[in-house]
Backbone as a chain_set.jsonl record, in Angstrom:
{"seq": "XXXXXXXXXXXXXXXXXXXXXXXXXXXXXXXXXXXXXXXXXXXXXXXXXXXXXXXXXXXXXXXXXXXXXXXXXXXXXXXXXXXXXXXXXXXXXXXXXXXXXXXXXXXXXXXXXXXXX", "coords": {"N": [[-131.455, -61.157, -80.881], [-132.308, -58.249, -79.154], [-131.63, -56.757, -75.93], [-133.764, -56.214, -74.42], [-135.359, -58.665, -75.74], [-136.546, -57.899, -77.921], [-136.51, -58.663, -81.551], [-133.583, -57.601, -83.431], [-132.881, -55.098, -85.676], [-130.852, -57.221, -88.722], [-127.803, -56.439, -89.654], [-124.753, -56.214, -91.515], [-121.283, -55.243, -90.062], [-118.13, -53.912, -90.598], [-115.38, -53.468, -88.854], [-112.364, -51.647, -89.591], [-109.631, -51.298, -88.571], [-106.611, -48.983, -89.589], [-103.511, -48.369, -90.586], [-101.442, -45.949, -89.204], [-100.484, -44.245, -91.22], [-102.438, -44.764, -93.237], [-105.565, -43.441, -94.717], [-109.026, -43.154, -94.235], [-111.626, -43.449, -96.713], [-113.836, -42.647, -99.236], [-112.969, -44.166, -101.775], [-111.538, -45.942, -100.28], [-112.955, -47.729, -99.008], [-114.827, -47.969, -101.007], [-112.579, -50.055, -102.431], [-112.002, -51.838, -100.39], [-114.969, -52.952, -100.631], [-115.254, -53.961, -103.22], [-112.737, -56.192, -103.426], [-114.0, -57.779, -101.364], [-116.078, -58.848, -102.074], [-114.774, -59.722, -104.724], [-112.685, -62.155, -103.657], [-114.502, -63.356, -101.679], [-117.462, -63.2, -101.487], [-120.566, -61.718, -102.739], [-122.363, -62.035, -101.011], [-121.416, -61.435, -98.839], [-120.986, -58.677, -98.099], [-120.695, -55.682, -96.868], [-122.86, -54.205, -94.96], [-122.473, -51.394, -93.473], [-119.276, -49.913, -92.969], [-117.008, -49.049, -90.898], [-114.486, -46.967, -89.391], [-111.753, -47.304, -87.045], [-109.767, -46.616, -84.094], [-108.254, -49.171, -83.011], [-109.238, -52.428, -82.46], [-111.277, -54.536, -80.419], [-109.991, -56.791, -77.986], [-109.203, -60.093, -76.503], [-107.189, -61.062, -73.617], [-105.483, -62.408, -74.698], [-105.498, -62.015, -77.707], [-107.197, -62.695, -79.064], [-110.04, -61.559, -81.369], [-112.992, -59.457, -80.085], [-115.648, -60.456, -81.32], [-118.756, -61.372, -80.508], [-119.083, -60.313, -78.259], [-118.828, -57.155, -78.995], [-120.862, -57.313, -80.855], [-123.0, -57.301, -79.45], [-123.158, -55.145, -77.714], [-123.732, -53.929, -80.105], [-126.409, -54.76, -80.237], [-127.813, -53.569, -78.101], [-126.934, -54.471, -75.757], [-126.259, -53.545, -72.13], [-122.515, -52.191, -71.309], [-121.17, -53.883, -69.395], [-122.61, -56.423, -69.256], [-122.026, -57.521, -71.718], [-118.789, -57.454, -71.689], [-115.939, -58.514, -70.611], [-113.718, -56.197, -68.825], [-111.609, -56.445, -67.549], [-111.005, -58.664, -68.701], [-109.515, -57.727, -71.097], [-107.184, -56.404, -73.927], [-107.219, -54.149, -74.259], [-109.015, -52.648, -73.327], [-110.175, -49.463, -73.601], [-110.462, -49.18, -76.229], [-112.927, -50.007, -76.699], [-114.637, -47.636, -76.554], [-115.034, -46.222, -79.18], [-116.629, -48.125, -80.065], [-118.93, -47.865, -78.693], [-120.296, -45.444, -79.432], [-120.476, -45.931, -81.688], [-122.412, -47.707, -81.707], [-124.457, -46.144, -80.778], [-125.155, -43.976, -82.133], [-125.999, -45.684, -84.233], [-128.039, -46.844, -82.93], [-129.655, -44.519, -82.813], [-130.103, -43.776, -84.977], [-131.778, -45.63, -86.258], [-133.856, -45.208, -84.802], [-134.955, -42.888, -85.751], [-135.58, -43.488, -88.121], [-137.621, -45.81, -87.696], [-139.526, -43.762, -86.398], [-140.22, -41.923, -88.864], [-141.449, -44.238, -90.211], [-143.703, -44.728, -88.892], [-144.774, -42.568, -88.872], [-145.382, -41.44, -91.399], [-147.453, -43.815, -91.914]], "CA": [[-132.423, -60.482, -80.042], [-132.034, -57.386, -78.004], [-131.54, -57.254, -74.483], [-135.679, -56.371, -74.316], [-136.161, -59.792, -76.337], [-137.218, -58.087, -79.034], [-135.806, -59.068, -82.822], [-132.764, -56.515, -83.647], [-132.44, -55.803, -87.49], [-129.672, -57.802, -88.854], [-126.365, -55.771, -90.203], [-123.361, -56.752, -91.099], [-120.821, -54.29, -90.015], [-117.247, -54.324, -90.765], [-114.503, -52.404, -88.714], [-111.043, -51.583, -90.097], [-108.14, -50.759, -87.975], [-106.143, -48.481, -90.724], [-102.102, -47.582, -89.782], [-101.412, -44.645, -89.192], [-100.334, -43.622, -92.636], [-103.488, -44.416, -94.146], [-106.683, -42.258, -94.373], [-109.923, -44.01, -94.449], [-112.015, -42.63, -97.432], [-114.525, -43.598, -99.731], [-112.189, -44.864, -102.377], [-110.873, -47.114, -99.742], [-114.169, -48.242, -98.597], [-114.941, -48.533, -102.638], [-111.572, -50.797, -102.838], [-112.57, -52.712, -99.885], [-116.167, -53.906, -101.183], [-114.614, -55.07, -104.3], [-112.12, -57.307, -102.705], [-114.701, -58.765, -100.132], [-117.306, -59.391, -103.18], [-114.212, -60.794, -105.034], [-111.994, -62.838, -103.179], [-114.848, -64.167, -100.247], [-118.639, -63.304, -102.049], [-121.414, -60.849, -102.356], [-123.001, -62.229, -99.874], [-120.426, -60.877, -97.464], [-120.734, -56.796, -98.469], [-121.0, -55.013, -95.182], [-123.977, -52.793, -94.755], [-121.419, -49.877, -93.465], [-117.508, -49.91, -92.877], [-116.354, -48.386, -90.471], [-112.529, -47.097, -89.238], [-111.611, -47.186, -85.845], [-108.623, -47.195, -83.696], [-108.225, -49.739, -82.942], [-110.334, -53.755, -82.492], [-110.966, -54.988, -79.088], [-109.006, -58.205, -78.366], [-108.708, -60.586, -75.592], [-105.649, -60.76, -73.501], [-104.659, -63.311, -75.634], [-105.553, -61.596, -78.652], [-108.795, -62.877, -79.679], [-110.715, -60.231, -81.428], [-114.196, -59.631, -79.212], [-116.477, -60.078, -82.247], [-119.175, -61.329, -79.94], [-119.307, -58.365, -77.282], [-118.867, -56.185, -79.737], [-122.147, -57.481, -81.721], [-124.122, -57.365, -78.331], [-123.209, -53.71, -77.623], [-124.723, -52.92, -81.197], [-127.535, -54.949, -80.083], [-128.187, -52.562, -77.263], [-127.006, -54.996, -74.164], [-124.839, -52.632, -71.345], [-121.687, -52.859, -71.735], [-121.035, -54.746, -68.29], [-123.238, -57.226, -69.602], [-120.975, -57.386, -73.006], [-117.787, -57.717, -72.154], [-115.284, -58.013, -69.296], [-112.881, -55.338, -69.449], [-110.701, -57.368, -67.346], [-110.276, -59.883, -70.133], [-109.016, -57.153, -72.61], [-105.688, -55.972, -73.692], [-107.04, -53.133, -74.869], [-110.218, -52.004, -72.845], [-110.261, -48.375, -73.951], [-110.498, -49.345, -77.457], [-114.467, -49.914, -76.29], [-115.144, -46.678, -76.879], [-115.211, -45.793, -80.617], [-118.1, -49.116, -80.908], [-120.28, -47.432, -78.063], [-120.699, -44.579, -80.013], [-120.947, -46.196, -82.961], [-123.747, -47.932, -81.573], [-125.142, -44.979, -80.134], [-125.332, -43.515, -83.512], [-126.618, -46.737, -84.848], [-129.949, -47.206, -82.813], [-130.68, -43.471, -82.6], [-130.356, -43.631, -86.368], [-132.828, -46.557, -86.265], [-135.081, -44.661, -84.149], [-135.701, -42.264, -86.547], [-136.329, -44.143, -89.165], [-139.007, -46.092, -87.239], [-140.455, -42.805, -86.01], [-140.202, -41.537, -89.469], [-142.306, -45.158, -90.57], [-144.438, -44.933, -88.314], [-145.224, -41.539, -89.116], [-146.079, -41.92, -92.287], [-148.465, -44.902, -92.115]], "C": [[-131.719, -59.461, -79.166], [-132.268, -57.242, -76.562], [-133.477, -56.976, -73.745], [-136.454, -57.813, -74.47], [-136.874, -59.614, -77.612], [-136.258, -57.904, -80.506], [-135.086, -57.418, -83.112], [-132.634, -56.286, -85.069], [-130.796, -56.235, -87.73], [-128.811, -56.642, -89.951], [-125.479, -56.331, -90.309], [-122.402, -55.624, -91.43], [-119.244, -54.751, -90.153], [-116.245, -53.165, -90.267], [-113.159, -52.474, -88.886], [-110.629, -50.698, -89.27], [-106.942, -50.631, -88.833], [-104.405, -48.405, -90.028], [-102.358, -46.686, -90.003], [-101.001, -43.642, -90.422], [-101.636, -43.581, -93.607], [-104.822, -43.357, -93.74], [-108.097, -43.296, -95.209], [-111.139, -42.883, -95.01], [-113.432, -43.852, -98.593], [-113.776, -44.425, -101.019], [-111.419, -46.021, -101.777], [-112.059, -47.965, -99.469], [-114.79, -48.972, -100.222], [-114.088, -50.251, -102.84], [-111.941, -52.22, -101.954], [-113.383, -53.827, -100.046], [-115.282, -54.516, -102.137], [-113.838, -56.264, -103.96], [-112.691, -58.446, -102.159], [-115.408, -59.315, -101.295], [-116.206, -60.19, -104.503], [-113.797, -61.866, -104.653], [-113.085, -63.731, -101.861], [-116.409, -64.457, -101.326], [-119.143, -62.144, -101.457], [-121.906, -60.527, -101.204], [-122.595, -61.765, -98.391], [-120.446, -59.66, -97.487], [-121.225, -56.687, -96.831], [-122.143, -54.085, -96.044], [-123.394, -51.066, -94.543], [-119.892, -50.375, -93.178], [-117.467, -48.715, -92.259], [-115.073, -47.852, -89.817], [-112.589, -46.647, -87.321], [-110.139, -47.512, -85.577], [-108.225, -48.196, -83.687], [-109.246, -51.505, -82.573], [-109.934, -54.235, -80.983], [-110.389, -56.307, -79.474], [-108.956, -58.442, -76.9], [-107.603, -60.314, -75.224], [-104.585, -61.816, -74.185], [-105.06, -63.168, -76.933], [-106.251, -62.114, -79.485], [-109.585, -61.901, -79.586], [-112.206, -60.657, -80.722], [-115.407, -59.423, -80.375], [-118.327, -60.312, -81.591], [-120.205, -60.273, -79.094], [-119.979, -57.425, -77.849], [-120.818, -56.306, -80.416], [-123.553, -57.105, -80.732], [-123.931, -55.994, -77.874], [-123.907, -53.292, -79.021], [-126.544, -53.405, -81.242], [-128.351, -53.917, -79.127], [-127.755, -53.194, -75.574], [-125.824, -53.875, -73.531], [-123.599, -53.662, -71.801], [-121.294, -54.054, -70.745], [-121.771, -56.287, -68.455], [-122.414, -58.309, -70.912], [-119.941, -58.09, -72.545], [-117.19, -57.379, -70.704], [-114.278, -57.543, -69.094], [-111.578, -55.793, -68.314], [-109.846, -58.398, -67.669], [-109.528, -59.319, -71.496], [-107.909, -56.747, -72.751], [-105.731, -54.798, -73.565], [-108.646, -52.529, -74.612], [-110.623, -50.716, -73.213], [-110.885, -48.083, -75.803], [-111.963, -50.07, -77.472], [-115.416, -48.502, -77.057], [-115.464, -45.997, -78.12], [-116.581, -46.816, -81.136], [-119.38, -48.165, -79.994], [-120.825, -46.53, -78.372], [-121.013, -44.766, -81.203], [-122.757, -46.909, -82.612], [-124.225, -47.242, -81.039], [-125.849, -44.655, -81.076], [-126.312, -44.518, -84.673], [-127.991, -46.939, -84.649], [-130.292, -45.664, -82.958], [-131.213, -43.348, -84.126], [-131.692, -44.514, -86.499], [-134.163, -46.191, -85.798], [-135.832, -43.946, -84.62], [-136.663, -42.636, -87.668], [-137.759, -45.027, -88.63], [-139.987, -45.219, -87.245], [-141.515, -42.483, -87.526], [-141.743, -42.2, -90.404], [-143.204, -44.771, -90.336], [-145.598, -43.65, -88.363], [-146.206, -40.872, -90.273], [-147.23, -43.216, -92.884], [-149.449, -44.136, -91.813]], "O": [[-130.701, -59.741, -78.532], [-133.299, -57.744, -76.114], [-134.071, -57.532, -72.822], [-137.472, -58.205, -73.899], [-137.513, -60.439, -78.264], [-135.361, -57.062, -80.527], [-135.707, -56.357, -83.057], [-132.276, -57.246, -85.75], [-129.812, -55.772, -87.153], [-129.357, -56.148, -90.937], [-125.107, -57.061, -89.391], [-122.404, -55.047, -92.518], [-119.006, -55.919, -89.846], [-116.135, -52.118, -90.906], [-112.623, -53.424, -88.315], [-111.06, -49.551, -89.153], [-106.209, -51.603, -89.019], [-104.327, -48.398, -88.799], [-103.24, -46.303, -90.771], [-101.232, -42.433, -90.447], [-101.881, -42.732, -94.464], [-104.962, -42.693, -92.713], [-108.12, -43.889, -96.287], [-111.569, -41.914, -94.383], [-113.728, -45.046, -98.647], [-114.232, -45.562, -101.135], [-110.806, -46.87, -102.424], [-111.931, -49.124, -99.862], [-115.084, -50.146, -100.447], [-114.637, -51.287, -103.216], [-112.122, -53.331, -102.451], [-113.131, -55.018, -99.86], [-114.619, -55.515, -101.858], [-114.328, -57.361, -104.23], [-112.319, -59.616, -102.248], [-115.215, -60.524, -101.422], [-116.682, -61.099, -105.182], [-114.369, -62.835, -105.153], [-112.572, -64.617, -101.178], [-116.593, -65.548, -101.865], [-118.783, -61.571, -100.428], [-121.98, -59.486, -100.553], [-123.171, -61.74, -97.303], [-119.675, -59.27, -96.61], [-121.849, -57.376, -96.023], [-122.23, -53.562, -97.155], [-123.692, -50.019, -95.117], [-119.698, -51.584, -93.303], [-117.75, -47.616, -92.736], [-114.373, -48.86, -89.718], [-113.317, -45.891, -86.679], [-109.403, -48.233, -86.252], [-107.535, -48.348, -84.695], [-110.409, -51.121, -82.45], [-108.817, -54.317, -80.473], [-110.265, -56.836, -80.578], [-108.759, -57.542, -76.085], [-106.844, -59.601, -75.881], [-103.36, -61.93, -74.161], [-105.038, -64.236, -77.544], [-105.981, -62.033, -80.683], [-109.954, -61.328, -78.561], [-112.612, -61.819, -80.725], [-116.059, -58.378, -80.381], [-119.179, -59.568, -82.076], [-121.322, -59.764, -79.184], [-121.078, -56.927, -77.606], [-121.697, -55.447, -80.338], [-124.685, -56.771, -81.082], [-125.048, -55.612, -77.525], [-124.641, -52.304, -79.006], [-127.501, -52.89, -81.821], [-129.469, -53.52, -79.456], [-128.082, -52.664, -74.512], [-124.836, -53.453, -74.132], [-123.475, -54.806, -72.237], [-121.101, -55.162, -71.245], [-121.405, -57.214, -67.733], [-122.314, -59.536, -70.912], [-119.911, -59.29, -72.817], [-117.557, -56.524, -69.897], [-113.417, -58.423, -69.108], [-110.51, -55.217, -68.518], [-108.757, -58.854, -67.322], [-109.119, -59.923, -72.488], [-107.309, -56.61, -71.685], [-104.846, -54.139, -73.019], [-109.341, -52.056, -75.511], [-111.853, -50.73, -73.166], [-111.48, -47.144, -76.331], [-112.109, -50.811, -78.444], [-116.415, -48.452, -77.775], [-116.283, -45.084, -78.013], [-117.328, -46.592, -82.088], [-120.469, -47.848, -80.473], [-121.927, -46.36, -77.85], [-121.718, -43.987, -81.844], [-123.845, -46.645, -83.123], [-124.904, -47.943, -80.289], [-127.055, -44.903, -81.093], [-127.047, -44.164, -85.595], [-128.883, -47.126, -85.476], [-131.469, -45.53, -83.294], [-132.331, -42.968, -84.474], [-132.693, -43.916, -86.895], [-135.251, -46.627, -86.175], [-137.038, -43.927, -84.374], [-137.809, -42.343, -88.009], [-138.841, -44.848, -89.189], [-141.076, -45.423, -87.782], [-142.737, -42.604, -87.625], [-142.643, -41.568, -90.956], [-143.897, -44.327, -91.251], [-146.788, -43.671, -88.049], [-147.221, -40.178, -90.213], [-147.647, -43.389, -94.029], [-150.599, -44.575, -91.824]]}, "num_chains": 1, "name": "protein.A"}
């Protein structure tokens, strides 16, 4: 649920923190799925993949998968996550835009629905 209360659609998103030598492409993203749909199951394909600097992480280096999920729900971030607990607080910023990008995208498509009915 979103911080309104009302039902969020479900995604499953998957972000890769690449080194710096690689280049995140659709042949990698290709290589990726296969792997996940071999080695784990279908049932696991991400909806999108996306590359980012880096993955938030506690200060004891527990990734914030949590937080993270509740910023794409739409909750503030202050609400999210306490950037006091992170190693790597800055590394915030590549999801809040992703979820930026995420509901406005969503928005359209509602509009778009809604438009057409």
């Amino acid at each position: 649920l979103g911080p309104d209360g009302r039902e969020t659609p479900g995604k499953l998103l998957l972000f890769v923190a690449l080194r710096a030598s690689a280049t995140f492409d659709d042949v990698l993203a290709k290589k990726i799925r296969e792997r996940i749909k071999i080695e784990l199951s279908p049932r696991y394909l991400p909806d999108a993949i996306y590359a980012v600097p880096e993955i938030p992480q506690t200060l004891n280096g527990k990734k914030l998968e949590v937080p993270v999920k509740r910023i794409f729900q739409g909750y503030e971030l202050s609400k999210s996550v306490s950037r006091e607990a992170m190693s790597n607080p800055d590394s915030l910023k590549p999801f809040l835009e992703l979820a930026e990008t995420e509901r406005a995208a969503l928005s359209s498509r509602c509009a778009s629905t809604s438009q057409a009915s």
